[in-house]
C-alpha positions as CSV (number, residue, x, y, z in Angstrom):
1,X,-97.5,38.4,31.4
2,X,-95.1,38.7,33.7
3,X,-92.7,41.7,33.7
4,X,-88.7,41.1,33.8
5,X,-86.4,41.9,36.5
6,X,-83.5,44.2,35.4
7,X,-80.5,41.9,35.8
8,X,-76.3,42.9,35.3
9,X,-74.5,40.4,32.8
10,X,-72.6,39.0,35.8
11,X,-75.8,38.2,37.9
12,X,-76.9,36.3,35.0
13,X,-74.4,34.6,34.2
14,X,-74.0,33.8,37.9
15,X,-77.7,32.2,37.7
16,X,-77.0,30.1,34.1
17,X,-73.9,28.8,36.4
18,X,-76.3,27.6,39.3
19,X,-78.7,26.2,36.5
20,X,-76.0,23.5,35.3
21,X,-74.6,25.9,32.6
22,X,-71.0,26.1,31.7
23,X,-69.6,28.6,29.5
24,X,-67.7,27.2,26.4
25,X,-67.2,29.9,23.6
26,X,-66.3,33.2,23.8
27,X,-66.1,36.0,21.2
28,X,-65.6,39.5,21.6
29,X,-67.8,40.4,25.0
30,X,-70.5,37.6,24.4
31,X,-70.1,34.4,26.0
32,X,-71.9,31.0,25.0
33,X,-73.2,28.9,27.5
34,X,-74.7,25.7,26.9
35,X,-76.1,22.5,29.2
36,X,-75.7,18.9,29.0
37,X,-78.5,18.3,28.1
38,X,-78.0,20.6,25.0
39,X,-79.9,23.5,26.0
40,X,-77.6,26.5,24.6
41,X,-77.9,30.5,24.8
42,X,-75.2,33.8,24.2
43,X,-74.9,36.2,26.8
44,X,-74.0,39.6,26.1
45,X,-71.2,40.7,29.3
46,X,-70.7,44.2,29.3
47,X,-69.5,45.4,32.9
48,X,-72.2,47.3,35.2
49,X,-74.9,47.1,32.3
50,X,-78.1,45.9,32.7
51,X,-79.3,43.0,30.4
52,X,-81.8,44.6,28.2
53,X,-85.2,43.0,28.9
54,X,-85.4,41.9,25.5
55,X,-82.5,40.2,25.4
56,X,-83.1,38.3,28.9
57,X,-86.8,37.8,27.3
58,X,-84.9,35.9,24.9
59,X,-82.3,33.7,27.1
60,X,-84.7,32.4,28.8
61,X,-86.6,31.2,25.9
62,X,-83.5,29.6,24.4
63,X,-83.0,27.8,27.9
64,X,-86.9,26.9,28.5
65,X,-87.8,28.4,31.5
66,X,-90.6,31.0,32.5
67,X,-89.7,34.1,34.3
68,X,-91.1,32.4,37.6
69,X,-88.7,29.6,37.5
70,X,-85.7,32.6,36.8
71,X,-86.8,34.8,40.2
72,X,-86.3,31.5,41.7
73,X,-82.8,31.1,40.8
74,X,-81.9,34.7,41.7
């Protein structure tokens, strides 16, 4: 298994952007992105914190793609 990068909110959502994702919904500090092809995941934004990898473990499950394909984007 492949071990996750530590990655900041903004980098991430910076990625999702570059990926085709747009950001529709917003509540509180978590943002909801989602794809046109109907892919969808929340994204926690707090400033200057790392995504725990938990959390990133499961964005990219939501948005089908392996950890690979993420490094790739970044």
């Amino acid at each position: 298994m492949t071990k996750f990068p530590a990655v900041k909110s903004q980098k991430l959502v910076k990625a999702l952007q570059k990926m085709g994702f747009f950001g529709y919904h917003r509540v509180g500090s978590h943002v909801q992105f989602k794809h046109l092809d109907g892919r969808r995941t929340t994204v926690p934004v707090h400033s200057g914190k790392d995504i725990p990898r938990g959390t990133l473990r499961a964005v990219l499950k939501q948005i089908n793609i392996s950890p690979e394909e993420f490094r790739d984007v970044l």
